[in-house]
TIMI-56530 format. One record per residue (C-alpha): x negated, z, y negated. Coordinates in Angstrom, 1 decimal. Example, Ala and Ser with C-alpha at 12.3 -4.5 7.8 and 13.67 -1.06 7.14 Angstrom:
+--------+--------+--------+
:     c1 :     c3 :     c2 :
+--------+--------+--------+
:  -12.3 :    7.8 :    4.5 :
:  -13.7 :    7.1 :    1.1 :
+--------+--------+--------+
//
This chain:
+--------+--------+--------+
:     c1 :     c3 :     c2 :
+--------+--------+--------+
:    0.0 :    0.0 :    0.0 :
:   -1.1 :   -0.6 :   -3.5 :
:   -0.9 :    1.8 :   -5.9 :
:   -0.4 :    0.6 :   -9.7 :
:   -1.2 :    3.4 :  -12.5 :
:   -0.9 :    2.7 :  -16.2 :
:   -1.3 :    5.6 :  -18.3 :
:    0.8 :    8.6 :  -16.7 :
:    2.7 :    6.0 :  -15.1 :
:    2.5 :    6.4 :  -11.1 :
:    4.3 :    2.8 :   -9.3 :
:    4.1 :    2.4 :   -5.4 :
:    4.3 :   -1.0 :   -4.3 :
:    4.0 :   -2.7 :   -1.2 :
:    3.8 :   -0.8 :    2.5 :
:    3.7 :    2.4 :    2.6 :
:    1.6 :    5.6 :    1.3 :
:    1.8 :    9.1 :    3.1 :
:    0.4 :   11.9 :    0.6 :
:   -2.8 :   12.9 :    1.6 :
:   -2.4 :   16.5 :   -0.3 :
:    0.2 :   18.6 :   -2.9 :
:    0.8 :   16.6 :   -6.0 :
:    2.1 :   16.5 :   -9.3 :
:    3.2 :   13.5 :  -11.4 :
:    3.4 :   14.4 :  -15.0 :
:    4.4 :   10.6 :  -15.6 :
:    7.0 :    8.6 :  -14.5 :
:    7.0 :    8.1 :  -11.0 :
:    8.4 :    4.8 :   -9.1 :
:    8.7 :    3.8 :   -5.7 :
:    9.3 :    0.1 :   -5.7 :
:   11.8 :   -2.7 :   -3.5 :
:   10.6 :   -2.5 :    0.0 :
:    7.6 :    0.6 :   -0.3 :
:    7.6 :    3.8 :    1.4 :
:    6.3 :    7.5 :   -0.1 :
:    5.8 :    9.8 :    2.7 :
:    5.0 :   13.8 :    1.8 :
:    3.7 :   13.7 :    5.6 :
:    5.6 :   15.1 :    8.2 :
:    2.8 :   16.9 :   10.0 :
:    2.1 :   19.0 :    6.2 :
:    5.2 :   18.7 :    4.3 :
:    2.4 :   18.7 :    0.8 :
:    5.3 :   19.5 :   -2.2 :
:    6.1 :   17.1 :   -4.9 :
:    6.4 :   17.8 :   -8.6 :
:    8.1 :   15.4 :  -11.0 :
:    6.8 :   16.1 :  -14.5 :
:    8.6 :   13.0 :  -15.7 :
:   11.4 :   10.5 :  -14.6 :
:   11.3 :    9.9 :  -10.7 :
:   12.9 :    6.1 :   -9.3 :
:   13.5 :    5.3 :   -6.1 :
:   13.9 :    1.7 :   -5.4 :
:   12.6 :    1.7 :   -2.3 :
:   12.2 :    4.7 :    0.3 :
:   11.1 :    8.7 :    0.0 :
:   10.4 :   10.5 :    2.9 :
:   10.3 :   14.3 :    1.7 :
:   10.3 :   15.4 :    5.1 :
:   10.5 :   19.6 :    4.9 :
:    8.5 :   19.1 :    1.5 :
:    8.7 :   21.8 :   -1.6 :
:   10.0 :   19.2 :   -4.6 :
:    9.9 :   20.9 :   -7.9 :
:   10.6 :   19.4 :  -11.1 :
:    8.5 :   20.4 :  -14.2 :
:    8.1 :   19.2 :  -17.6 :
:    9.7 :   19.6 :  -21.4 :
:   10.9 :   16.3 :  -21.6 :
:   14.2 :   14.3 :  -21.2 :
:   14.5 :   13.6 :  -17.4 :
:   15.9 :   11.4 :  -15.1 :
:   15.6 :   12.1 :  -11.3 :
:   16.8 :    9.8 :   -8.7 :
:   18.3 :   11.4 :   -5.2 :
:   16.5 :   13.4 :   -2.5 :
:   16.5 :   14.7 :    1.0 :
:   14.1 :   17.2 :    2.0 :
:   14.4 :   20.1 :    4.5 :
:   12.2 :   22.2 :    1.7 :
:   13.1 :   24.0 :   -1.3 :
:   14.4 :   22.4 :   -4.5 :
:   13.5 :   24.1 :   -7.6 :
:   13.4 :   23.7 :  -11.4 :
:   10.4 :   24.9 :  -13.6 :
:   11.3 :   23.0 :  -16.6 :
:   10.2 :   24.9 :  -20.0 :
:   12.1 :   22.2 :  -22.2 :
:   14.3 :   19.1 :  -22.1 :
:   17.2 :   18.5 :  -19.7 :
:   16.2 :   16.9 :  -16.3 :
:   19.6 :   14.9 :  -14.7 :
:   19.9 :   13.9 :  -11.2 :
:   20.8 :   10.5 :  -10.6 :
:   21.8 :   10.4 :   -7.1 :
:   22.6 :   13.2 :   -4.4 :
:   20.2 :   16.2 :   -3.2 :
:   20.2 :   17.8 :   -0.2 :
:   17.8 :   20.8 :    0.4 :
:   16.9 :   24.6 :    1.9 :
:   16.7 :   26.7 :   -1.0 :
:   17.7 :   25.9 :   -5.0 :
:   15.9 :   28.0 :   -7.1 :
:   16.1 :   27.4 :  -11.4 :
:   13.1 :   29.8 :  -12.3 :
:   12.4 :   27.0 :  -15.4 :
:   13.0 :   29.3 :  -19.5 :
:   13.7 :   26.7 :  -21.8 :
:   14.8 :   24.2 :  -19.1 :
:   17.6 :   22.5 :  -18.5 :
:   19.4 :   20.6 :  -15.2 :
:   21.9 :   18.4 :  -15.3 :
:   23.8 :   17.7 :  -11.9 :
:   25.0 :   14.5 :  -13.2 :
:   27.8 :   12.6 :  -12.8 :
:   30.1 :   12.4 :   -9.6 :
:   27.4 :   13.3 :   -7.3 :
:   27.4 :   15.3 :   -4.5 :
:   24.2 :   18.1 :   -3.6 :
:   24.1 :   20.3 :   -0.3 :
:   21.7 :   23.3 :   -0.1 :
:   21.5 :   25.0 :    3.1 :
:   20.3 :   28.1 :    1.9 :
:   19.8 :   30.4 :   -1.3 :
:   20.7 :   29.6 :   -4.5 :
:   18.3 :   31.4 :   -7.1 :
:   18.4 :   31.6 :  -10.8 :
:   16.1 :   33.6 :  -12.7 :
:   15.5 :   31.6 :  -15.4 :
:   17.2 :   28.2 :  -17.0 :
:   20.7 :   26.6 :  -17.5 :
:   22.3 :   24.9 :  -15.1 :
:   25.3 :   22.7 :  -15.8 :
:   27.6 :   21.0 :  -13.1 :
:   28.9 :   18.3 :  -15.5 :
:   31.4 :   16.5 :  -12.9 :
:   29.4 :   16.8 :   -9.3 :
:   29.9 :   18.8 :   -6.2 :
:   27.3 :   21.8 :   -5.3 :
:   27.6 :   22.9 :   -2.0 :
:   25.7 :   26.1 :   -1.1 :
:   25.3 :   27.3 :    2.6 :
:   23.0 :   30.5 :    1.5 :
:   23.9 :   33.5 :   -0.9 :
:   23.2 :   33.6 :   -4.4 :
:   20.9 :   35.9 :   -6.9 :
:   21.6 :   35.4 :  -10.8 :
:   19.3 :   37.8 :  -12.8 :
:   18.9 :   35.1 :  -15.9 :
:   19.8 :   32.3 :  -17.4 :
:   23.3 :   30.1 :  -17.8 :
:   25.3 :   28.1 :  -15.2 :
:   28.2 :   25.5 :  -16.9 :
:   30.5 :   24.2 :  -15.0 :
:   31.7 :   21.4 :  -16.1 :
:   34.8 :   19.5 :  -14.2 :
:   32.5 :   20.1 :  -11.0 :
:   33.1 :   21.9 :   -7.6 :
:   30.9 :   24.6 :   -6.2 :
:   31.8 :   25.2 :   -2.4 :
:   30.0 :   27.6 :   -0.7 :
:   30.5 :   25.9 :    2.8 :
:   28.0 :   28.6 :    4.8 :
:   28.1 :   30.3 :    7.9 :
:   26.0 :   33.4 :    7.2 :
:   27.1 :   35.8 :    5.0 :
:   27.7 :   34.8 :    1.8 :
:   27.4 :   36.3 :   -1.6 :
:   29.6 :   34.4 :   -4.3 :
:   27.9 :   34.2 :   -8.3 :
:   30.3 :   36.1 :  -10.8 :
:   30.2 :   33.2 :  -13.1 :
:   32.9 :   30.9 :  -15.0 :
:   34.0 :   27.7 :  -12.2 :
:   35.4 :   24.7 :  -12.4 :
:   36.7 :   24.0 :   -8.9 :
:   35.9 :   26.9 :   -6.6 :
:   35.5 :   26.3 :   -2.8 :
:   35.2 :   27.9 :    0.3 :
:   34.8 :   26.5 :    3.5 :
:   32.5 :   26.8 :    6.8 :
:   33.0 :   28.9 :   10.0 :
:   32.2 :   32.0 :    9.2 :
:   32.5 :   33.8 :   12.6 :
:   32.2 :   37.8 :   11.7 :
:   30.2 :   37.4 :    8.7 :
:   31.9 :   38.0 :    5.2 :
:   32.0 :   36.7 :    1.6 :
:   31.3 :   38.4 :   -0.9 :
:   32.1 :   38.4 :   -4.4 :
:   29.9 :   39.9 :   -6.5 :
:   31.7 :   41.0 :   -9.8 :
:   34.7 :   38.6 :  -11.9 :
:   34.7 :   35.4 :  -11.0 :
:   36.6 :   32.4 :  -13.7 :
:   38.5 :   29.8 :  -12.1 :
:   39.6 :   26.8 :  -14.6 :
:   40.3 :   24.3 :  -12.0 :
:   41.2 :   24.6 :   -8.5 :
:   41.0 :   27.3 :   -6.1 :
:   40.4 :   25.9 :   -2.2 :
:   39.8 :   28.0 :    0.9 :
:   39.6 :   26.1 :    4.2 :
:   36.8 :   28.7 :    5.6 :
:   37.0 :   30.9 :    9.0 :
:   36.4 :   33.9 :   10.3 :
:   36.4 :   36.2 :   13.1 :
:   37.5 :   39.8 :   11.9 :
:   36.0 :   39.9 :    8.2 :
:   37.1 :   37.6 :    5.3 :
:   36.3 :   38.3 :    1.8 :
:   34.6 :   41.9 :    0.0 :
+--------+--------+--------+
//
Protein backbone atom coordinates (compact mmCIF):
# COMPACT_ATOMS: atom_id res chain seq x y z
CA UNK A 1 0.00 0.00 0.00
CA UNK A 2 1.14 3.46 -0.56
CA UNK A 3 0.86 5.94 1.81
CA UNK A 4 0.39 9.68 0.62
CA UNK A 5 1.18 12.48 3.44
CA UNK A 6 0.93 16.20 2.70
CA UNK A 7 1.33 18.30 5.60
CA UNK A 8 -0.84 16.66 8.64
CA UNK A 9 -2.75 15.07 5.97
CA UNK A 10 -2.49 11.12 6.43
CA UNK A 11 -4.27 9.35 2.81
CA UNK A 12 -4.13 5.44 2.45
CA UNK A 13 -4.33 4.26 -1.03
CA UNK A 14 -4.05 1.22 -2.66
CA UNK A 15 -3.84 -2.53 -0.75
CA UNK A 16 -3.71 -2.65 2.45
CA UNK A 17 -1.60 -1.33 5.62
CA UNK A 18 -1.83 -3.07 9.07
CA UNK A 19 -0.37 -0.62 11.89
CA UNK A 20 2.82 -1.61 12.93
CA UNK A 21 2.36 0.32 16.47
CA UNK A 22 -0.20 2.91 18.57
CA UNK A 23 -0.84 5.97 16.59
CA UNK A 24 -2.09 9.32 16.47
CA UNK A 25 -3.18 11.35 13.48
CA UNK A 26 -3.42 15.04 14.36
CA UNK A 27 -4.39 15.63 10.59
CA UNK A 28 -6.96 14.49 8.62
CA UNK A 29 -7.03 10.96 8.06
CA UNK A 30 -8.42 9.15 4.84
CA UNK A 31 -8.74 5.74 3.78
CA UNK A 32 -9.34 5.75 0.11
CA UNK A 33 -11.84 3.51 -2.72
CA UNK A 34 -10.61 -0.04 -2.54
CA UNK A 35 -7.63 0.27 0.63
CA UNK A 36 -7.64 -1.36 3.78
CA UNK A 37 -6.33 0.10 7.47
CA UNK A 38 -5.76 -2.75 9.80
CA UNK A 39 -5.00 -1.75 13.77
CA UNK A 40 -3.72 -5.58 13.75
CA UNK A 41 -5.64 -8.18 15.14
CA UNK A 42 -2.83 -9.97 16.91
CA UNK A 43 -2.06 -6.21 18.99
CA UNK A 44 -5.19 -4.29 18.72
CA UNK A 45 -2.45 -0.85 18.72
CA UNK A 46 -5.29 2.22 19.50
CA UNK A 47 -6.13 4.89 17.11
CA UNK A 48 -6.42 8.55 17.85
CA UNK A 49 -8.10 10.98 15.35
CA UNK A 50 -6.83 14.50 16.14
CA UNK A 51 -8.59 15.73 12.99
CA UNK A 52 -11.40 14.60 10.52
CA UNK A 53 -11.32 10.70 9.91
CA UNK A 54 -12.88 9.29 6.07
CA UNK A 55 -13.53 6.08 5.29
CA UNK A 56 -13.92 5.45 1.66
CA UNK A 57 -12.64 2.35 1.72
CA UNK A 58 -12.21 -0.30 4.68
CA UNK A 59 -11.07 0.04 8.70
CA UNK A 60 -10.41 -2.93 10.54
CA UNK A 61 -10.34 -1.67 14.28
CA UNK A 62 -10.34 -5.15 15.37
CA UNK A 63 -10.52 -4.85 19.60
CA UNK A 64 -8.49 -1.55 19.09
CA UNK A 65 -8.70 1.56 21.80
CA UNK A 66 -10.05 4.57 19.21
CA UNK A 67 -9.91 7.93 20.92
CA UNK A 68 -10.62 11.11 19.41
CA UNK A 69 -8.51 14.24 20.42
CA UNK A 70 -8.12 17.60 19.21
CA UNK A 71 -9.67 21.35 19.59
CA UNK A 72 -10.86 21.64 16.29
CA UNK A 73 -14.19 21.16 14.32
CA UNK A 74 -14.48 17.37 13.59
CA UNK A 75 -15.90 15.12 11.41
CA UNK A 76 -15.60 11.27 12.08
CA UNK A 77 -16.80 8.67 9.82
CA UNK A 78 -18.27 5.24 11.39
CA UNK A 79 -16.51 2.53 13.43
CA UNK A 80 -16.50 -0.97 14.71
CA UNK A 81 -14.13 -1.99 17.24
CA UNK A 82 -14.37 -4.50 20.06
CA UNK A 83 -12.15 -1.74 22.16
CA UNK A 84 -13.07 1.32 23.96
CA UNK A 85 -14.38 4.48 22.43
CA UNK A 86 -13.51 7.63 24.06
CA UNK A 87 -13.38 11.44 23.70
CA UNK A 88 -10.42 13.64 24.92
CA UNK A 89 -11.30 16.62 22.98
CA UNK A 90 -10.23 20.03 24.93
CA UNK A 91 -12.05 22.20 22.24
CA UNK A 92 -14.30 22.13 19.10
CA UNK A 93 -17.23 19.65 18.47
CA UNK A 94 -16.22 16.30 16.89
CA UNK A 95 -19.57 14.67 14.90
CA UNK A 96 -19.93 11.16 13.85
CA UNK A 97 -20.81 10.62 10.50
CA UNK A 98 -21.83 7.10 10.42
CA UNK A 99 -22.60 4.43 13.24
CA UNK A 100 -20.22 3.17 16.18
CA UNK A 101 -20.16 0.20 17.78
CA UNK A 102 -17.76 -0.42 20.79
CA UNK A 103 -16.85 -1.94 24.61
CA UNK A 104 -16.71 0.98 26.69
CA UNK A 105 -17.75 5.05 25.93
CA UNK A 106 -15.91 7.05 28.02
CA UNK A 107 -16.09 11.36 27.44
CA UNK A 108 -13.12 12.33 29.80
CA UNK A 109 -12.38 15.44 26.99
CA UNK A 110 -13.02 19.55 29.32
CA UNK A 111 -13.75 21.78 26.71
CA UNK A 112 -14.84 19.09 24.17
CA UNK A 113 -17.58 18.47 22.47
CA UNK A 114 -19.40 15.25 20.59
CA UNK A 115 -21.95 15.31 18.35
CA UNK A 116 -23.82 11.87 17.65
CA UNK A 117 -25.05 13.19 14.46
CA UNK A 118 -27.81 12.79 12.55
CA UNK A 119 -30.08 9.62 12.35
CA UNK A 120 -27.44 7.32 13.33
CA UNK A 121 -27.40 4.48 15.28
CA UNK A 122 -24.22 3.58 18.07
CA UNK A 123 -24.07 0.29 20.31
CA UNK A 124 -21.74 0.08 23.27
CA UNK A 125 -21.49 -3.12 25.00
CA UNK A 126 -20.26 -1.93 28.07
CA UNK A 127 -19.78 1.29 30.42
CA UNK A 128 -20.69 4.49 29.59
CA UNK A 129 -18.25 7.14 31.42
CA UNK A 130 -18.38 10.83 31.64
CA UNK A 131 -16.13 12.71 33.59
CA UNK A 132 -15.50 15.45 31.58
CA UNK A 133 -17.21 17.04 28.20
CA UNK A 134 -20.67 17.47 26.59
CA UNK A 135 -22.25 15.08 24.90
CA UNK A 136 -25.25 15.82 22.69
CA UNK A 137 -27.62 13.07 21.03
CA UNK A 138 -28.93 15.50 18.28
CA UNK A 139 -31.36 12.88 16.52
CA UNK A 140 -29.42 9.27 16.77
CA UNK A 141 -29.93 6.21 18.78
CA UNK A 142 -27.32 5.30 21.84
CA UNK A 143 -27.65 1.98 22.94
CA UNK A 144 -25.72 1.06 26.08
CA UNK A 145 -25.26 -2.58 27.26
CA UNK A 146 -22.99 -1.48 30.52
CA UNK A 147 -23.94 0.93 33.53
CA UNK A 148 -23.15 4.40 33.61
CA UNK A 149 -20.92 6.92 35.87
CA UNK A 150 -21.56 10.76 35.36
CA UNK A 151 -19.30 12.80 37.81
CA UNK A 152 -18.90 15.93 35.12
CA UNK A 153 -19.79 17.41 32.28
CA UNK A 154 -23.31 17.78 30.07
CA UNK A 155 -25.31 15.18 28.10
CA UNK A 156 -28.18 16.88 25.55
CA UNK A 157 -30.49 15.00 24.20
CA UNK A 158 -31.71 16.12 21.38
CA UNK A 159 -34.78 14.25 19.54
CA UNK A 160 -32.47 11.03 20.09
CA UNK A 161 -33.06 7.64 21.85
CA UNK A 162 -30.86 6.25 24.56
CA UNK A 163 -31.84 2.39 25.16
CA UNK A 164 -29.99 0.74 27.56
CA UNK A 165 -30.49 -2.85 25.91
CA UNK A 166 -27.95 -4.84 28.61
CA UNK A 167 -28.12 -7.94 30.29
CA UNK A 168 -25.96 -7.25 33.36
CA UNK A 169 -27.12 -5.00 35.77
CA UNK A 170 -27.69 -1.85 34.79
CA UNK A 171 -27.38 1.59 36.30
CA UNK A 172 -29.56 4.26 34.43
CA UNK A 173 -27.92 8.29 34.22
CA UNK A 174 -30.30 10.81 36.05
CA UNK A 175 -30.23 13.11 33.24
CA UNK A 176 -32.85 14.99 30.87
CA UNK A 177 -33.99 12.17 27.70
CA UNK A 178 -35.45 12.45 24.73
CA UNK A 179 -36.69 8.91 24.03
CA UNK A 180 -35.87 6.56 26.87
CA UNK A 181 -35.48 2.78 26.34
CA UNK A 182 -35.22 -0.33 27.94
CA UNK A 183 -34.82 -3.45 26.46
CA UNK A 184 -32.48 -6.80 26.79
CA UNK A 185 -33.01 -10.00 28.86
CA UNK A 186 -32.24 -9.22 32.04
CA UNK A 187 -32.46 -12.63 33.81
CA UNK A 188 -32.19 -11.74 37.79
CA UNK A 189 -30.24 -8.66 37.39
CA UNK A 190 -31.90 -5.18 38.03
CA UNK A 191 -31.99 -1.64 36.71
CA UNK A 192 -31.29 0.94 38.44
CA UNK A 193 -32.09 4.43 38.43
CA UNK A 194 -29.87 6.50 39.93
CA UNK A 195 -31.71 9.81 40.97
CA UNK A 196 -34.69 11.88 38.57
CA UNK A 197 -34.71 11.05 35.40
CA UNK A 198 -36.56 13.66 32.44
CA UNK A 199 -38.54 12.12 29.82
CA UNK A 200 -39.58 14.55 26.82
CA UNK A 201 -40.26 11.95 24.27
CA UNK A 202 -41.18 8.55 24.59
CA UNK A 203 -40.99 6.11 27.28
CA UNK A 204 -40.40 2.17 25.91
CA UNK A 205 -39.79 -0.94 27.99
CA UNK A 206 -39.60 -4.23 26.08
CA UNK A 207 -36.78 -5.58 28.68
CA UNK A 208 -37.00 -9.05 30.88
CA UNK A 209 -36.42 -10.31 33.93
CA UNK A 210 -36.41 -13.06 36.18
CA UNK A 211 -37.52 -11.85 39.75
CA UNK A 212 -36.01 -8.16 39.93
CA UNK A 213 -37.12 -5.30 37.64
CA UNK A 214 -36.28 -1.84 38.31
CA UNK A 215 -34.61 0.02 41.86
Amino acid sequence: MERYRRGNNCQYKRSAVTLGGAKVVNGPLTINNSSILNTSATNNYALTFGDNFTNNGTFTANGSAITISGTGTQSIAGFTTTGGVSMTKTGGTATFTGNVTGSTFTLSGSGGTLDLGAGLTHTFSGAWTRTAGALLGNSSTLNIGGTTSFTAGTFTAGTGTVNYNGTVAQAIANVNYNNLGFSGAHAANSITINGAVGIAGTLTNTATFAGVIFC
